[in-house]
Every structure is written in C-alpha cells, then in structure tokens.
C-alpha positions in Angstrom: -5.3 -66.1 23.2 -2.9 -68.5 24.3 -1.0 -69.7 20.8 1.5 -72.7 20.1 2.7 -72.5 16.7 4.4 -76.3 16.1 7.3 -76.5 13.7 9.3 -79.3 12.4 12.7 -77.8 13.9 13.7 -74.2 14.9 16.1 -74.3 11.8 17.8 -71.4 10.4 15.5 -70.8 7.3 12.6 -68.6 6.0 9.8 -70.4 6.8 11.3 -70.5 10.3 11.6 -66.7 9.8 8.4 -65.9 9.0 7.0 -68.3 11.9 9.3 -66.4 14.4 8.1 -62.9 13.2 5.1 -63.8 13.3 4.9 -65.6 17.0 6.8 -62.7 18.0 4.3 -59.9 16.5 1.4 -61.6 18.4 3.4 -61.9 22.0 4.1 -58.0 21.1 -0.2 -57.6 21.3 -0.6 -59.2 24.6 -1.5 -62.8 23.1 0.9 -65.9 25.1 3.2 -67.5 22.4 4.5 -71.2 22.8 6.5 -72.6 19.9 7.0 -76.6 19.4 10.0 -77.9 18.3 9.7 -81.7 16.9 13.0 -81.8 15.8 15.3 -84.7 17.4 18.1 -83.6 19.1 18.1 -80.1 20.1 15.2 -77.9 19.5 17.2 -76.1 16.5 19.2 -72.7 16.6 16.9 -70.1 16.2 15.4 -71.3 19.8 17.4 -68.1 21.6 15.7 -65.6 19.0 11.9 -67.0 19.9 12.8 -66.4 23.4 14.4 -63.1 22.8 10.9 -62.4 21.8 8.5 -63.4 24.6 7.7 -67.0 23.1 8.3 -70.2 24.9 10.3 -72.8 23.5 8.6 -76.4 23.7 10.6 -79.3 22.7 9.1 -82.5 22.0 11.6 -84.1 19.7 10.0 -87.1 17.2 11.5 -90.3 17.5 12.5 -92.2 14.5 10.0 -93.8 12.1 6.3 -93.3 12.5 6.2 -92.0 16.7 2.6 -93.1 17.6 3.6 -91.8 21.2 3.9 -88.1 19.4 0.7 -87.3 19.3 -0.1 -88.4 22.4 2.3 -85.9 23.9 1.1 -83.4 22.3 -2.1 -83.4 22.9 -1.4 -83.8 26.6 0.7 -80.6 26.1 -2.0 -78.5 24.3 -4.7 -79.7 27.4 -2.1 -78.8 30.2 -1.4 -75.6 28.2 -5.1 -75.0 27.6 -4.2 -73.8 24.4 -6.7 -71.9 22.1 -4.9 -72.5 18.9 -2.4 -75.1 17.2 -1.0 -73.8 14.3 0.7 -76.2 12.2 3.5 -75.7 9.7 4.3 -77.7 6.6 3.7 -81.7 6.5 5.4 -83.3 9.9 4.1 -80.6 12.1 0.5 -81.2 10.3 0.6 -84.8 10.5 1.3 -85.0 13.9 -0.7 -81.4 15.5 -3.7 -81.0 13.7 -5.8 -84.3 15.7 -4.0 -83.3 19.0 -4.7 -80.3 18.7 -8.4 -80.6 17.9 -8.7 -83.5 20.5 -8.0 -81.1 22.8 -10.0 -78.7 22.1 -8.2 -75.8 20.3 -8.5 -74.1 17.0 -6.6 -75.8 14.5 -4.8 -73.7 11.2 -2.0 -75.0 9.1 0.2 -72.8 6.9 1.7 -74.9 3.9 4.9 -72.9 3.1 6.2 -74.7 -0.4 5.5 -76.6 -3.6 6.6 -79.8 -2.5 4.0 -82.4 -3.7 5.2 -85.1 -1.4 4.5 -89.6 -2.1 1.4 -90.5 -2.7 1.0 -91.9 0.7 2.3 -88.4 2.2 -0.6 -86.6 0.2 -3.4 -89.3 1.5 -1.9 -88.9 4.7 -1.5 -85.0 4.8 -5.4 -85.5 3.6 -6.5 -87.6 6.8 -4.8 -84.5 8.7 -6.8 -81.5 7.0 -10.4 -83.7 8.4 -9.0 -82.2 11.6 -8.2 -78.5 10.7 -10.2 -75.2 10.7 -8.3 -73.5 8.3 -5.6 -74.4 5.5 -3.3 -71.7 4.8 -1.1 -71.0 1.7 0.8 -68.6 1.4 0.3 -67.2 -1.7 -2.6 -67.4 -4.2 0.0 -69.7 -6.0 0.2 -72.1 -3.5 -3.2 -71.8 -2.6 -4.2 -73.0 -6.5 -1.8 -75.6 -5.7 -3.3 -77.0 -2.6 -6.8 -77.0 -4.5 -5.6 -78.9 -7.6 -4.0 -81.7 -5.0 -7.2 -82.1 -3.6 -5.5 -81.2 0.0 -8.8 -80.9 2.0 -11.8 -79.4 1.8 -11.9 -76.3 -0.1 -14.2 -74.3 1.9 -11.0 -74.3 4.5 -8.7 -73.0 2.1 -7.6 -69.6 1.8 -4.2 -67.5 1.5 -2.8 -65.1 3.7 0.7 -63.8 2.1 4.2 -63.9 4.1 5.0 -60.8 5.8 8.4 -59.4 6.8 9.5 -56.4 9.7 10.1 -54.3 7.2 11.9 -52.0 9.7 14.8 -53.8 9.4 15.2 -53.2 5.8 15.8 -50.3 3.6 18.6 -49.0 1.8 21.6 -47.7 3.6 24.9 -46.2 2.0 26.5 -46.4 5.0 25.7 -50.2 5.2 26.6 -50.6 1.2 30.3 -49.4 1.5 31.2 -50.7 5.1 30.2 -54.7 2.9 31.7 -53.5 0.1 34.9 -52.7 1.7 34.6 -55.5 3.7 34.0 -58.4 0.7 36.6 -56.2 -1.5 34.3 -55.0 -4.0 34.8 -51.7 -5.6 32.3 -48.9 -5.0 31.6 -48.2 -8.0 30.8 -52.3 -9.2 27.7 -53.4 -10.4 26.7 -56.4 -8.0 24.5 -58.9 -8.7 23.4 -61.0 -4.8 21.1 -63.8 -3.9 20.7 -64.8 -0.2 19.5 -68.5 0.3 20.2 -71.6 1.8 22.5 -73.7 -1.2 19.6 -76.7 -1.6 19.8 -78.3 -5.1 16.0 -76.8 -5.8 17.6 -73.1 -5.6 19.9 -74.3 -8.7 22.1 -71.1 -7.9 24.3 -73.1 -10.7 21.8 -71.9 -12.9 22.3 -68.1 -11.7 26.7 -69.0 -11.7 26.4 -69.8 -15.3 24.3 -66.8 -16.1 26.3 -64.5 -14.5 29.6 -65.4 -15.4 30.2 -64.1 -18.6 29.0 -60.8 -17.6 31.3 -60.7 -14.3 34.6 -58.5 -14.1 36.4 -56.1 -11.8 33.9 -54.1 -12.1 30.5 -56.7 -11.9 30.4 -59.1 -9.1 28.3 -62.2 -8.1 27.6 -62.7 -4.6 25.9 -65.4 -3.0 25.0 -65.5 0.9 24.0 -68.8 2.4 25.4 -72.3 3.1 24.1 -76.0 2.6 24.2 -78.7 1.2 25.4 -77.3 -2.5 28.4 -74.9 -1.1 31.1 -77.5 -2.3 29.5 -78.2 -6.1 28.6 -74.5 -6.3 32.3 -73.7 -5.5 33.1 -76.0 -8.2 30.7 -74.3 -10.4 32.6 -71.2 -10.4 36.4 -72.6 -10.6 34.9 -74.3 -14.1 33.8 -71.0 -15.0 36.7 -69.6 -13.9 35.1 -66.4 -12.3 36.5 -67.1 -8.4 37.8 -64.0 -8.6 34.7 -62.1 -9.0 32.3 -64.6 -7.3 32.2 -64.4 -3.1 30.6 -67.4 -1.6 30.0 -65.6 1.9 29.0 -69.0 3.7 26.4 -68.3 6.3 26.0 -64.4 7.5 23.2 -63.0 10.2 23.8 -59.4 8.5 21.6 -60.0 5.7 19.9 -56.7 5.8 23.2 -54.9 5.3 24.4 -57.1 3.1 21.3 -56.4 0.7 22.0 -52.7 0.4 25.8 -53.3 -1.2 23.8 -55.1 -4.0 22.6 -53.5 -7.2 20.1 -56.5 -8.3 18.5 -59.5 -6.0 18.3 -62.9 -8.2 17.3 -65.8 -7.7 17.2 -69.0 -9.2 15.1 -71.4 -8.2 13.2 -74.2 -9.5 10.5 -74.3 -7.2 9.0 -72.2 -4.2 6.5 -70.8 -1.9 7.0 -66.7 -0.9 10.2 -66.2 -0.4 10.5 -63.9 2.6 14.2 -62.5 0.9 12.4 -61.4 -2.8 10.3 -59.4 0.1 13.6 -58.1 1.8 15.1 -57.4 -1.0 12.3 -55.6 -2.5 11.9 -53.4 0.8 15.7 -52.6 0.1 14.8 -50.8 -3.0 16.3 -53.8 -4.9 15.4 -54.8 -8.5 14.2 -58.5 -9.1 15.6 -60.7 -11.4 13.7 -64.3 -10.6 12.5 -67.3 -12.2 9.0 -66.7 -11.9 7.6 -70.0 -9.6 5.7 -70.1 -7.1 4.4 -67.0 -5.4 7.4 -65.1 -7.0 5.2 -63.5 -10.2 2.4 -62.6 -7.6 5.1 -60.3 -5.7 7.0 -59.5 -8.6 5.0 -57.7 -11.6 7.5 -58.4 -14.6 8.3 -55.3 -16.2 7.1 -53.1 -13.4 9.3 -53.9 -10.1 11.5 -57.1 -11.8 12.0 -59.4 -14.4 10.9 -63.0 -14.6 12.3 -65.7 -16.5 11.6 -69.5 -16.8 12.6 -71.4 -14.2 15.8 -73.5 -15.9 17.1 -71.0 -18.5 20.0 -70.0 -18.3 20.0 -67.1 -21.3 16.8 -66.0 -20.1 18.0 -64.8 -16.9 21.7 -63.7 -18.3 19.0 -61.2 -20.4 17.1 -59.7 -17.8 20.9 -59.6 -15.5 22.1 -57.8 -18.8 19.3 -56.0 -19.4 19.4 -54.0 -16.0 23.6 -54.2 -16.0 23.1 -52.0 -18.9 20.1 -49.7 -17.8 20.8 -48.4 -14.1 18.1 -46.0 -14.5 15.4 -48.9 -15.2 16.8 -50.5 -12.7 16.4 -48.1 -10.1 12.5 -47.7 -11.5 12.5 -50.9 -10.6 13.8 -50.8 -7.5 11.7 -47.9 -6.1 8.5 -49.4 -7.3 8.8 -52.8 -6.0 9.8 -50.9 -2.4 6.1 -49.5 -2.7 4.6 -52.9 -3.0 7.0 -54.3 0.1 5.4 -51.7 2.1 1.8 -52.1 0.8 1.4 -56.0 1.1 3.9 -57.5 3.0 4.3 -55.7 6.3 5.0 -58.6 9.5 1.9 -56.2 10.6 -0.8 -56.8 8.1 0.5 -60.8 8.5 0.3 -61.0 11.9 -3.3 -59.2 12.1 -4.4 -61.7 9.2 -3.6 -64.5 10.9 -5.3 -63.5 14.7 -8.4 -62.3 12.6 -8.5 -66.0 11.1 -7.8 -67.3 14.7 -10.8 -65.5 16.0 -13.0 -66.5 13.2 -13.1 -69.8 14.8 -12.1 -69.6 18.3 -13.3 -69.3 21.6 -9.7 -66.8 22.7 -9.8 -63.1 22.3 
C-alpha cells in the first residue's frame, strides 16, 4: 500500500511518537510511507528520525488563517502520489486531509489523539470533515466514548485501536539506573519519584511538585524530564516549596528509556489526556503508576493491580498513593511487574501497527 500519514508538524511529542512508530513499523513490512508536514516553517525536528526509518518527508506548510489553497495541494499530492490511504491526525490535519484525500481517491482514517473538545465552530467543522472519512480512530475506549458523546461523525465509523510502543527499547536496566543516577547526583539507594512530559499547563506537574515535596529528602527525589512552556513557573514551584535541592528539572533529554529505569515510581499529573505513550514506557520498565486517572489512563492502569489512580486536581490524593508505595517497596515492585505484563500484552508498536493495516485493508483497494 502506498500510505501518507499527515500530521500538523513533526514536533517532538507523543502523538508525533506514536505516528513515527507506527509509519516506521509499516515501511518495515514492505508498505511505502510518506509523512505530511503542515507545519509553517520547517517541517519540525523529528523529520531526520521518519527518514531514518524509510518514510518520506512531505512538507506542505499551512499559511496563515483559513489556506483554501491547502487542500488543493494536497489533493494534487495524494493523485501524483497515487496514494491508497490518508491518514489524518488530530483536528488541522483532519480538516484539511480527509476531502483531499477522498477526492482523490484513497482510503481515508483519522486517529483523534486527545480530549480537547475544541469551539463550537471547530466541532461543526471537524463534523463536515468525518462526511469524508472511512474510519474515526480513538485511541482508547475513553476517547472513543468521547468522540460518540460529541456527536463527531457517524458512529458506524467509530472504533478504537489503542497506542502502541517498541517495547524493545524499554525494560529495566541496572546498568542504565546507576550510570543516571550518578549522573543527576542521586544516591543509589533514593527512592525517586519521575514523570517525563512536555511542561503544558494541562499536565499541572505543579500539582505533582506540591505532592511530592513534603515527602522529598536526601534520600527521595522528584524528577521531572521535559521542557515547555511551564519550565520557568514550575521552577518557581519548587523554590516556594523550597525543595530545589531534591527536585531535578532535566529540561529536554532523548535518553528517556534510561532515564526510566533510575526511577522507582512513574507519576503523572495531568488534567486531561488521550494514551499516554510514557504510562506505556514506563509500565514496560517495570515501573509502578501513580496517575490521575483521565483519559485512557484507568483503561491501561487497573488501580490497585499495576498503579494507583487519583482524581485529576488533588493534591493529597496523589501525595497518598506517592506515600503509599514510598513506604511499601514490595507492593510497589508487585506493581511494577504486573503492569510490565500488560505493556507486553496490549501495547506492542506490533499489535498497533497490524491494527491499523487490517483497518486500512477493510476499506481499500492496496494490499
């Protein structure tokens, strides 16, 4: 089949993540991968990493406003291509792809990644857009209850198909855990607490900060991997609390599987998601979960049996559940083992990517 997956911007994020693993895991069967960039400017910074992988990098950057010549473009891209399938992801790339796409011809699938519920004209817009698809994917049953109570399109083209992650690249390591360890200062023997993420205000990692802090010392760290947008209030955050010495603000790493196995605990925060790809890391890393349960977070993470879930906003609730497992390593590490069993069962980059080309098929005229 000859694929072009059509993004908003090759971003450094998870949904970009997932997208690249899973372009990548169908170039790896045979099937010829095109990605499109709409971002303005360049095509983004994960470009180098589609191409490591055998998928071409298309840039068609949007222009300011509403681009009427977009579509147009596209669609003249798709016929030249002779593209079997456009596969859309989140709102832009939908609004723009999914008529081109079936104008010319192809299969057309969209993959909604997050919660966001968008203006009211964005919804009757996004609407307009699903007359022209074959398939709406969510990715999570969470999400897909979502897009069924917003009325999204019709429901006989929804279904879910969960994220996936190479697992391969993540499992515990003790070589891995002391070289970070040694590396960010941390003892051996500490009891960290870590969260990987970009620093958006809907992650509220103030909310994990404030948690945390009273249970930090020499011998309990915080440590939170990511930059955006937040990094300056969040440092902030932790000089009010006065725990800088036992909070490290990594900024922005590309060793995020080692970095996972120095951690005793994965958190996170949030106030809203989709799948989190880094719960699914972290979980493959033999990690216990401690998560606001949103989202598709409390359909990966069974609370009690591989994490604990706490409201999303409550900041003694999660300081509980941190607690909780500070004080029981061996529940913990129950914890931990289990929810690497359910990593490996349901959310192998393998099972996505064969999802996704059985879907493709379902509808198309590729093979």
């Amino acid at each position: 089949m000859i694929i072009a997956h059509v993004v908003s911007s090759l971003a450094i994020g998870g949904q970009e993540k997932m997208i690249l693993d899973l372009a990548a895991g169908q170039a790896a069967l045979g099937h010829h991968l095109s990605v499109v960039s709409l971002a303005a400017g360049d095509a983004g910074p994960l470009a180098p990493a589609f191409e490591a992988k055998g998928v071409v990098v298309r840039h068609l950057a949007k222009r300011p406003g509403v681009d009427v010549t977009l579509g147009v473009r596209l669609a003249r891209l798709f016929r030249r291509e002779r593209v079997d399938v456009v596969h859309a992801h989140n709102r832009m790339a939908l609004l723009y792809a999914a008529a081109p796409g079936k104008l010319a011809g192809a299969t057309t699938v969209y993959t909604r990644h997050g919660p966001g519920v968008g203006s009211g004209a964005q919804r009757w817009f996004r609407r307009v857009a699903g007359l022209f698809l074959d398939a709406y994917v969510a990715v999570s049953p969470e999400m897909l209850a979502l897009a069924r109570q917003q009325r999204d399109c019709d429901p006989k083209k929804l279904l879910a198909i969960d994220n996936g992650v190479d697992l391969r690249r993540f499992h515990s390591d003790p070589e891995a855990r002391a070289a970070v360890r040694r590396a960010l200062g941390i003892s051996p023997t500490a009891w960290v607490v870590g969260t990987v993420g970009r620093l958006a205000p809907e992650k509220t990692y103030d909310l994990l900060i404030k948690a945390a802090a009273p249970l930090l010392g020499a011998e309990s760290r915080l440590v939170i991997v990511g930059d955006g947008p937040e990094a300056a209030r969040l440092r902030a955050v932790v000089t009010e609390a006065g725990v800088e010495a036992f909070v490290h603000l990594t900024g922005k790493r590309d060793d995020v599987a080692a970095l996972l196995c120095a951690f005793d605990v994965f958190a996170l925060s949030s106030k809203m998601e989709g799948l989190p790809l880094v719960i699914l890391e972290a979980m493959a890393t033999e990690l216990p979960i401690v998560s606001t349960a949103v989202g598709g977070i409390p359909g990966a993470v069974a609370d009690g049996q591989t994490g604990l879930l706490s409201p999303p906003g409550d900041v003694g609730a999660l300081r509980e559940r941190l607690q909780m497992l500070a004080g029981d390593r061996q529940r913990a590490r129950a914890l931990g083992l289990a929810g690497q069993k359910v990593a490996l069962a349901r959310y192998s980059s393998d099972r996505m990517v064969n999802d996704y080309l059985a879907l493709y098929r379902r509808f198309g005229r590729g093979s």
